[in-house]
Every structure is written in structure tokens, then in C-alpha cells.
C-alpha positions as CSV (number, residue, x, y, z in Angstrom):
1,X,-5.2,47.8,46.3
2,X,-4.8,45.4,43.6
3,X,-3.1,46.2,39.9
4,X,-6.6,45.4,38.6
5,X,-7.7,48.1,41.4
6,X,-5.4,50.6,40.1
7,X,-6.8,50.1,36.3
8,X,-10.3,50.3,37.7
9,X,-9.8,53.7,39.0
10,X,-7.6,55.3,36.6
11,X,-10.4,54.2,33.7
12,X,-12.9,56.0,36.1
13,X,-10.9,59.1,36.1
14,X,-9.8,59.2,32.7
15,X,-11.9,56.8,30.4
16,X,-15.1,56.4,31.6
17,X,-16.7,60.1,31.2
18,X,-17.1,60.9,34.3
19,X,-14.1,63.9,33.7
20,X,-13.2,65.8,30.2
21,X,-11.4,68.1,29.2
22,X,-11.6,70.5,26.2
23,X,-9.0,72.7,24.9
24,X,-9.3,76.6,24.5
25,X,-10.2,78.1,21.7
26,X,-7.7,79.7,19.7
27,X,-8.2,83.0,17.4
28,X,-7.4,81.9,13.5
29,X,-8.5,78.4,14.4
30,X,-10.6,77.1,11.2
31,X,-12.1,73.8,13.8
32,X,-13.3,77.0,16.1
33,X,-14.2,75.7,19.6
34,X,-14.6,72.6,17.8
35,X,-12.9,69.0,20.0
36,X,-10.1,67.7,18.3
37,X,-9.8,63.8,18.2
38,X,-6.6,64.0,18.7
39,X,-6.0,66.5,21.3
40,X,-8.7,64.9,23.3
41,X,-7.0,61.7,23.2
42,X,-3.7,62.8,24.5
43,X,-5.4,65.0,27.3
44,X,-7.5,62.1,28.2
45,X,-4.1,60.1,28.0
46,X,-2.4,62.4,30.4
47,X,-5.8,62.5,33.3
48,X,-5.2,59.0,33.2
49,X,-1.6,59.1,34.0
50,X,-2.0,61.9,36.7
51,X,-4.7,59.4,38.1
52,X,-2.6,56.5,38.7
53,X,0.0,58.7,40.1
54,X,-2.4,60.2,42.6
55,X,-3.1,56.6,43.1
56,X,0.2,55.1,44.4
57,X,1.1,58.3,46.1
58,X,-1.9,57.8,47.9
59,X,-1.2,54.1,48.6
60,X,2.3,55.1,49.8
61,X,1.2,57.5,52.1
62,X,-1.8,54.8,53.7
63,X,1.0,52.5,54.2
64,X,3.3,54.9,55.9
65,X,0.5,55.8,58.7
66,X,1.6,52.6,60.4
67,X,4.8,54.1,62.0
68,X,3.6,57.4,62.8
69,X,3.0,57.6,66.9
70,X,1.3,61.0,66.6
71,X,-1.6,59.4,64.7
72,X,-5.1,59.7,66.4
73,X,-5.4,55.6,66.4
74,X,-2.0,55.4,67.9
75,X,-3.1,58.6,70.6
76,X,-6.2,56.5,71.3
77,X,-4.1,53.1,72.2
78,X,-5.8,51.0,69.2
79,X,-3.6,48.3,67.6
80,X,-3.9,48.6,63.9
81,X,-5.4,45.6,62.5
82,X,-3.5,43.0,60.5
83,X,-3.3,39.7,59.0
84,X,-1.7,37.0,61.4
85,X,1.9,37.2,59.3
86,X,1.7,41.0,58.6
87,X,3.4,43.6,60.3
88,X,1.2,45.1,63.5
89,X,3.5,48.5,62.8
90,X,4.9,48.0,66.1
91,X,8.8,49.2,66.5
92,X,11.3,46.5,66.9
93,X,13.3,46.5,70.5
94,X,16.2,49.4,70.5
95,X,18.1,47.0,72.8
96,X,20.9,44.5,72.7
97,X,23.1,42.2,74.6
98,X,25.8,40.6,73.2
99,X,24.5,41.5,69.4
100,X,20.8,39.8,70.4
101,X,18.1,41.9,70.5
102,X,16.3,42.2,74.3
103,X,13.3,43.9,76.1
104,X,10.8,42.1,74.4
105,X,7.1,42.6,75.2
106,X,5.7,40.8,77.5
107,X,2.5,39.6,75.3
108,X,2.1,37.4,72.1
109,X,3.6,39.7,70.2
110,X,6.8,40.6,72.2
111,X,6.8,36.4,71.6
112,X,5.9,36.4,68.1
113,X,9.3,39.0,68.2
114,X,11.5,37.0,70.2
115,X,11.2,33.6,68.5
116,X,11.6,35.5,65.1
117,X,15.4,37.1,66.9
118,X,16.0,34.0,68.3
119,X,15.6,31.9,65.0
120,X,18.1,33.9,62.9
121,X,20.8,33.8,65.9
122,X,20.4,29.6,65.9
123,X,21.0,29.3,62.7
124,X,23.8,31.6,61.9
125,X,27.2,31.2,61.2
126,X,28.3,32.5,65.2
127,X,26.5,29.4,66.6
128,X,29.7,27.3,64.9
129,X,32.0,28.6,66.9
130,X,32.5,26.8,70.2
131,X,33.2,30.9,72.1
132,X,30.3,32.5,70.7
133,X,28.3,29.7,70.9
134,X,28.9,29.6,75.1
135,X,27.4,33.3,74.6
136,X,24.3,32.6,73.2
137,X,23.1,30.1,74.9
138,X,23.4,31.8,78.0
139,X,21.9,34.8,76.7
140,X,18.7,32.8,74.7
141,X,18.0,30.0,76.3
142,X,16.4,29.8,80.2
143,X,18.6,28.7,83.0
144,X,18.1,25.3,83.8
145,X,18.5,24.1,80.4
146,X,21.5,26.0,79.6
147,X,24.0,23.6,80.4
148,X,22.6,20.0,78.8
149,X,22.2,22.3,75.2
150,X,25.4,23.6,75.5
151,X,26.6,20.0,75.7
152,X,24.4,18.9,73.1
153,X,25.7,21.7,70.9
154,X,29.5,20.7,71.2
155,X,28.6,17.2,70.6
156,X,26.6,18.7,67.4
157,X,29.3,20.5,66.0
158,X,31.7,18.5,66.6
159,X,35.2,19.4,65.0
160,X,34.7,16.3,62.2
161,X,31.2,18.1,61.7
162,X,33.0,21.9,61.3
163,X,35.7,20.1,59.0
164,X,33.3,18.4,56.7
165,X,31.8,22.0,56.1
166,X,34.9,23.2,55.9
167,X,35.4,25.2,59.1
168,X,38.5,24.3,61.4
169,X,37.7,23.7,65.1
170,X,37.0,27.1,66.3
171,X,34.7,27.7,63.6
172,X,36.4,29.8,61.0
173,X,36.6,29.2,57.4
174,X,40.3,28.8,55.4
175,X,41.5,31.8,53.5
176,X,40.1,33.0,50.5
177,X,36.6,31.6,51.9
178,X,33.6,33.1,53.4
179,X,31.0,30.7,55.9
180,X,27.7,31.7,55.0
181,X,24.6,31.3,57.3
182,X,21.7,33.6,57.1
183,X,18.7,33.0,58.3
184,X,15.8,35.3,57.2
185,X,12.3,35.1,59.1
186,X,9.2,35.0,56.3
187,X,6.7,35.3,59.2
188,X,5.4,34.1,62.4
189,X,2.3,32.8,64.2
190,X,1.6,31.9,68.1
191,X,0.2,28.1,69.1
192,X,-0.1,28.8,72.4
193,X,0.2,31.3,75.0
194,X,-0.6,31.5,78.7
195,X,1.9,34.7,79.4
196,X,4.2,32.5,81.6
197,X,4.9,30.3,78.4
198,X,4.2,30.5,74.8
199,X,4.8,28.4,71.7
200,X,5.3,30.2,68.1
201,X,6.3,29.1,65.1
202,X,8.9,30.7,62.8
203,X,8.7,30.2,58.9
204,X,12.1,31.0,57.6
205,X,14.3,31.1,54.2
206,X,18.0,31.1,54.6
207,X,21.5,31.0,52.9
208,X,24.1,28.3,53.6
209,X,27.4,27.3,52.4
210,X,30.9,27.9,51.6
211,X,31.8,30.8,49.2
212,X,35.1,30.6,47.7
213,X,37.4,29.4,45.1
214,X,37.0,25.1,44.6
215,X,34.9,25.1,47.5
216,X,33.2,21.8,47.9
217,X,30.1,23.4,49.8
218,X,28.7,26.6,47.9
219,X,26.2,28.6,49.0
220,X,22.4,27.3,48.4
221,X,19.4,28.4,49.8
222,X,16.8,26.5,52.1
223,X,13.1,26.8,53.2
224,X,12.3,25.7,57.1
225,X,9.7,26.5,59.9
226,X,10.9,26.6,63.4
227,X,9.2,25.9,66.5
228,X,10.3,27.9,70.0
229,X,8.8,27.0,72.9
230,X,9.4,30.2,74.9
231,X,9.1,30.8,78.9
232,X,8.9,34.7,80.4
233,X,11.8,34.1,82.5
234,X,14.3,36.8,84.3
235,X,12.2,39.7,82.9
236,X,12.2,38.2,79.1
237,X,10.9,35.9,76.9
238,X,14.2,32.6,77.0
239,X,14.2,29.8,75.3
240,X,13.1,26.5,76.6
241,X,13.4,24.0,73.6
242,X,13.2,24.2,69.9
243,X,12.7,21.9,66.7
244,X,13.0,22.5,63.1
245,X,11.5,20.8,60.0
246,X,11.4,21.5,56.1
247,X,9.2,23.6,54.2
248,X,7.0,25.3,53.5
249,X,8.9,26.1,50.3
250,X,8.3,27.7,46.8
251,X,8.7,26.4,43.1
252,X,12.6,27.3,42.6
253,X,13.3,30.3,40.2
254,X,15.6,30.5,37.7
255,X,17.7,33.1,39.3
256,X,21.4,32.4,37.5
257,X,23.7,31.6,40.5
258,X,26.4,34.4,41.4
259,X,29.9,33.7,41.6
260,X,31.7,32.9,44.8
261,X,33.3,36.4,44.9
262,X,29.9,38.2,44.6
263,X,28.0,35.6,47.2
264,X,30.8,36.7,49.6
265,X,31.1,40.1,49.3
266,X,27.7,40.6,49.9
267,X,27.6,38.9,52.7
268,X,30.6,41.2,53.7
269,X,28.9,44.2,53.2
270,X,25.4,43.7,53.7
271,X,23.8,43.9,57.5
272,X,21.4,42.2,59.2
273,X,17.7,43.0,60.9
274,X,15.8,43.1,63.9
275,X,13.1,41.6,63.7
276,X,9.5,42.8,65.2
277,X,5.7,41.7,65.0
């Protein structure tokens, strides 16, 4: 329901009409039974208010039905309907390996999911760093290509390409500094799928950058859409290739920048997600 909505129905219930409200009479009163402009105002002021707070609580509670198993839809086995970037209500996977989610469905969805997972943990800050790096491309990508991207990472991130973002060779920033690389999934959408294979695209925001003191690299942010082409291999949906290209992004705000301190304590301090269709 749209603001405009919202106005719609609250004039309905307060200022259309349709519902009044008249004050008791009163012994002594010189008016008698007779409506007060005043009074009548405020009361029809307050139905008004009670209205639009009926309204949202109403919305809220709509919106919560999604992640309630118990339902009757959910009883029956119907998928609730949805726009193709909107959540299906579906819970994310409850599993891990390594720190990367697992047990993804095997359908479009359980896809849609994996390439969303699988986008934040290529484009983190754990990818820099030549022994974590070993980990997750055994853990994402499918066997046989395992070895040429893990060769093709190294060359990548080469230790001139970590120093000139100021990382040293094992991927760690200098004291006093804090690598930022956050990826953040804005939604996703299937090309292709034949349930041995699928092809989805991920539309993603991120942070990147160097928070610190002089740092020559701060923090900015960055719009890209990624594109996993997945395989159901070894009981799971692996990696077989991916690109990357700019955009779609949004006119720029005019946020005021956060100092280096703040940009890295919250980093510190604030988790990431699993993401789910």
C-alpha cells in the first residue's frame, strides 16, 4: 500500500462521513446536545489518527505472514507469489562450510541463492589473501576448474597488485588500517536453467578501500551486476565461471563521507548476511 493509499483510507475513515462521532451531553451545558465545531474537529482528528495506525499495523502484520510455516498457504505447499527481485519468504540455508553458506536447493531458486552467497564471498576482502583464497575456491567453484582459477587468482593478486592497495603479500593491511570489501547483493534473476546448469545474474552495491589515517585508497562505494554460471555438482550448486560489469547504478547522494575511524569500526563491529531467494 502506497502513502497515497494510506491517505485514501484514513480520509475514508475519518473525513469522508462515512463515521462520526458526537460527544455526550452534559447536565448545565447551555449548547445542550448541540455538536461543537471544535470538539468535532479534534474527535474527527483523533479517528483519523487511530485509522492510519490500524493501517500500518495491519500492513506489518500482511508482511510478516511470509515467514510463518504454520500458515494454511505454507500447509498447502503454495509458493507465495512475488516479483522476480522480491523475497519468495523462503529461509536462507542454516549451513556452512568454511564461513560459506551450503545446502542450497536444488531448483532456480536454491540458484538464484547460491549465486547471491557466492557473489559477496568473490568480492570480499578474504579473497586477497593467498590462504583463504586456496579455501574458497575449492569450496565454490566445481572441480575441474579449480586449479586453472586458482592460478589465475594468484596471478591476479599479485603481491605488486596487494601493495598498490596497500595490503602486504599475505593480504593484510598495515597497522592503524582496516581493508574494506563488502559486497551487498540488491537482487537476483535466472537466464537460464536446465537443473544440471543454470546461469543467474547478481546485481550488487559494495564498499571498497582502505580506512585509516593518510590512507591513499579510502573507502568508496561501487554499483556492479555479476554473472554466475552455476553447475549442480557433488550434491550443490559450484561455480563454473563468472564475469562482472558496471552498473546498474543510482544518482549519487549527498551522504557527507564518515571519517576513517567510523568507516572502520563499523566494519569491525557490524556482521554480515546470508543471503536467500
Amino acid at each position: 500500500m502506497s502513502l497515497g493509499d494510506e491517505h485514501d483510507a484514513a480520509g475514508g475513515y475519518g473525513g469522508s462521513g462515512q463515521t462520526r462521532t458526537r460527544l455526550p451531553d452534559r447536565s448545565g451545558d447551555p449548547y445542550g446536545g448541540a455538536r461543537r465545531p471544535g470538539r468535532r474537529s479534534s474527535s474527527r482528528s483523533m479517528v483519523t489518527v487511530v485509522a492510519v495506525v490500524v493501517l500500518l499495523i495491519a500492513a506489518i502484520a500482511f508482511a510478516n505472514r511470509g515467514g510463518d510455516d504454520t500458515s494454511p498457504d505454507r500447509a498447502a505447499g503454495n509458493k507465495p507469489k512475488s516479483a522476480p527481485t522480491s523475497a519468495t519468504g523462503t529461509k536462507p540455508v542454516r549451513t556452512n562450510t568454511s564461513g560459506i553458506p551450503t545446502g542450497f536447493a536444488h531448483d532456480q531458486q536454491g540458484a538464484q541463492s547460491a549465486a547471491a552467497n557466492y557473489a559477496v564471498v568473490l568480492v570480499s576482502a578474504d579473497i586477497l589473501m593467498p590462504t583463504r583464497r586456496a579455501e574458497i575456491v575449492q569450496r565454490v567453484f566445481t572441480a575441474d576448474k579449480q586449479q586453472g582459477l586458482e592460478a589465475k587468482f594468484d596471478q591476479a593478486y599479485s603481491k605488486d597488485f596487494l601493495n598498490s592497495i596497500g595490503l602486504d603479500e599475505d593480504g593484510n593491511p598495515a597497522a592503524g588500517h582496516t581493508y574494506v570489501s563488502r559486497t551487498v547483493p540488491i537482487g537476483t534473476k535466472v537466464t537460464s536453467y536446465t537443473g544440471a546448469a543454470a546461469t543467474a545474474d547478481v546485481w550488487c552495491t559494495g564498499l571498497y578501500g582502505l580506512a585509516g589515517e593518510n590512507s591513499t585508497n579510502p573507502v568508496t562505494s561501487d554499483w556492479f551486476t555479476m554473472t554466475l554460471q552455476l553447475r549442480w555438482a557433488d550434491g550443490g550448486w559450484k561455480v563454473d565461471s563468472f564475469s562482472q560489469k558496471k552498473g546498474p547504478a543510482p544518482v549519487p547522494g549527498d551522504d557527507k563521507a564518515s571519517s576513517a575511524d567510523e568507516m572502520a569500526k563499523a566494519v569491525q563491529e557490524f556482521g554480515g548476511f546470508t543471503y536467500a531467494r
